[in-house]
ZAVOKE-431568 format. One line per 2 residues: number of its first residue (from 1); their letters; for each residue x, y, z of C-alpha. Coordinates in steps of 0.001 Angstrom, whole numbers, plus 500000, padded with zeros to 6 digits. Example, Ala and Ser with C-alpha at 12.3 -4.5 7.8 and 13.67 -1.06 7.14 Angstrom:
2
1	as	512300:495500:507800; 513670:498940:507140
***
This chain:
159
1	xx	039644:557524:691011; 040901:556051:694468
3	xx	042146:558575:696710; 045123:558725:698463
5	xx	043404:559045:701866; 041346:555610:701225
7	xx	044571:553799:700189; 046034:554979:703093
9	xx	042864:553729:705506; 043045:550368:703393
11	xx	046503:549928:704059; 045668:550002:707584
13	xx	043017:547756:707813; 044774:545092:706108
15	xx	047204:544890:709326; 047579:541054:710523
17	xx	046331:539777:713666; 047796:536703:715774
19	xx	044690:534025:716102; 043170:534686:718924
21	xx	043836:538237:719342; 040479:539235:717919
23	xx	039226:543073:719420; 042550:544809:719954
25	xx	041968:548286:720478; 040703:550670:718096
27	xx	043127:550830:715850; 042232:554654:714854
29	xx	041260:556532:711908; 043307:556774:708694
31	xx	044558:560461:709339; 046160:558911:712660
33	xx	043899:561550:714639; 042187:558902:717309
35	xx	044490:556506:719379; 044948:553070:719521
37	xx	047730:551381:717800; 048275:548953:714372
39	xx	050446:545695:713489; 052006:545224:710013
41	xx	053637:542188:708955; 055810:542045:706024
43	xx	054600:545521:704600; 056358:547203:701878
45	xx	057186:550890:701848; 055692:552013:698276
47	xx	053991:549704:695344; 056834:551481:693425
49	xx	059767:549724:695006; 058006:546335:695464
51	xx	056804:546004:691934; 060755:546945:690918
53	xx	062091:544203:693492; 059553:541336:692317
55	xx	060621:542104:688771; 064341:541814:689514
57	xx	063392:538836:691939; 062079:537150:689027
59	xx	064649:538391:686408; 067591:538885:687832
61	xx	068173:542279:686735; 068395:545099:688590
63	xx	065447:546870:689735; 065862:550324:688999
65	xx	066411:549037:685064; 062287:548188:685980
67	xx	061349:552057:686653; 059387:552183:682635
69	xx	057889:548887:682921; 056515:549537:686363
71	xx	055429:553241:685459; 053929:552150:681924
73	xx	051994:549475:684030; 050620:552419:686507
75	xx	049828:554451:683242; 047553:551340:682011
77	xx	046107:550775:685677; 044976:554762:685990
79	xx	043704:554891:682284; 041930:551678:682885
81	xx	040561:551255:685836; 041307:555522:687476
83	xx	043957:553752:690255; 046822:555848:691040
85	xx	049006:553738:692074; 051573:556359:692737
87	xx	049313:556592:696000; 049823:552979:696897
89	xx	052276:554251:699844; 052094:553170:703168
91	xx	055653:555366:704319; 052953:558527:703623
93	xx	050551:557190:705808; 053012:556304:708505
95	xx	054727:559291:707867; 051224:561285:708242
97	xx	050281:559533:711027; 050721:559492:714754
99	xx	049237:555993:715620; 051679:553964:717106
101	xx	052750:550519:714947; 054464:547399:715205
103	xx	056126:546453:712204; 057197:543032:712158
105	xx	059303:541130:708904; 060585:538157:708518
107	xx	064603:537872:707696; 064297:536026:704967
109	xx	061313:537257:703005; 062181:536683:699320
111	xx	059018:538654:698489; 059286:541649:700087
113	xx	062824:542541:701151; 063050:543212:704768
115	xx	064665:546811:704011; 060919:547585:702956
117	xx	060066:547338:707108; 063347:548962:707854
119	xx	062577:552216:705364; 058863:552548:706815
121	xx	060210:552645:710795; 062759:555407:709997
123	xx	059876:557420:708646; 058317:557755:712063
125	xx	060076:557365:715031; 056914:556006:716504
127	xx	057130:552697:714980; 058955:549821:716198
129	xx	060065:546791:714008; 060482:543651:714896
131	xx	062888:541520:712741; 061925:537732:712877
133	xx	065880:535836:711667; 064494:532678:710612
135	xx	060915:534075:708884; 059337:534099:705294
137	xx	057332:536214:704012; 053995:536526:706682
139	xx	056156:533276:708532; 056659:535537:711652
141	xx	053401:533882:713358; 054450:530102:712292
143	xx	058317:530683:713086; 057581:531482:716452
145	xx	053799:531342:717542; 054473:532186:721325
147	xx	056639:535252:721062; 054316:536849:718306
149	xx	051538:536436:720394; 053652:537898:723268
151	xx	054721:540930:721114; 051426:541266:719731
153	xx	049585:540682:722553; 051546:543762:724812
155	xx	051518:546130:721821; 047653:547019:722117
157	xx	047961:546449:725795; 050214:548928:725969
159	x	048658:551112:723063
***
């Protein structure tokens, strides 16, 4: 069985990185107890919610009608393989944690909808989110390579 606390660290270590930008600061331990700081890009708030939006995405219907497919789906994935994907939630570990992080999404991400981004910065007033108008899904970097770089660059200065 995964635990919550390593989905939370994995979460965390999957944070994107401008090229060149490779030894930031420590970027802290998973229970947000050391400092240092973290960069998301294009993150979604709970597996929940995404796996209901790329059904409707692909459907058309609405994604709330998706709550037993998605739930019979976590059913198969905990009997199967012990994965709680309940615990797939990275507003906990922002919630939980007091590491500072830049959230940056891309305006028109038809993967994961930018209100994903928006949900996980008003559960922790340390965050700060970046909205990129003209970016895809992980396009933030490629829309606009020199003010990423900027943004990134001055986050783990400054954290």
């Amino acid at each position: 069985m995964v635990s919550h606390r390593s989905l939370r660290w994995s979460w965390a270590t999957l944070c994107r990185r401008p090229p060149g930008l490779r030894n930031p600061k420590a970027s802290g331990s998973a229970d947000g107890s050391a400092g240092g700081s973290l960069l998301a890009d294009s993150s979604f708030a709970t597996f929940d919610e995404v796996a209901r939006d790329r059904l409707s995405q692909h459907t058309g219907i609405w994604p709330p009608a998706f709550w037993p497919v998605v739930h019979l789906g976590f059913g198969y994935a905990r009997l199967r393989y012990g994965l709680d994907l309940h615990h797939a939630a990275p507003i906990d570990a922002i919630r939980a944690t007091n590491v500072p992080i830049l959230l940056i999404h891309g305006m028109k991400d038809r993967n994961i909808p930018p209100r994903h981004s928006r949900e996980l910065h008003a559960a922790n007033p340390r965050t700060v989110l970046w909205e990129v108008p003209a970016a895809g899904q992980v396009q933030s970097y490629a829309t606009d390579p020199q003010e990423y770089a900027r943004r990134a660059v001055a986050w783990f200065q400054i954290h």
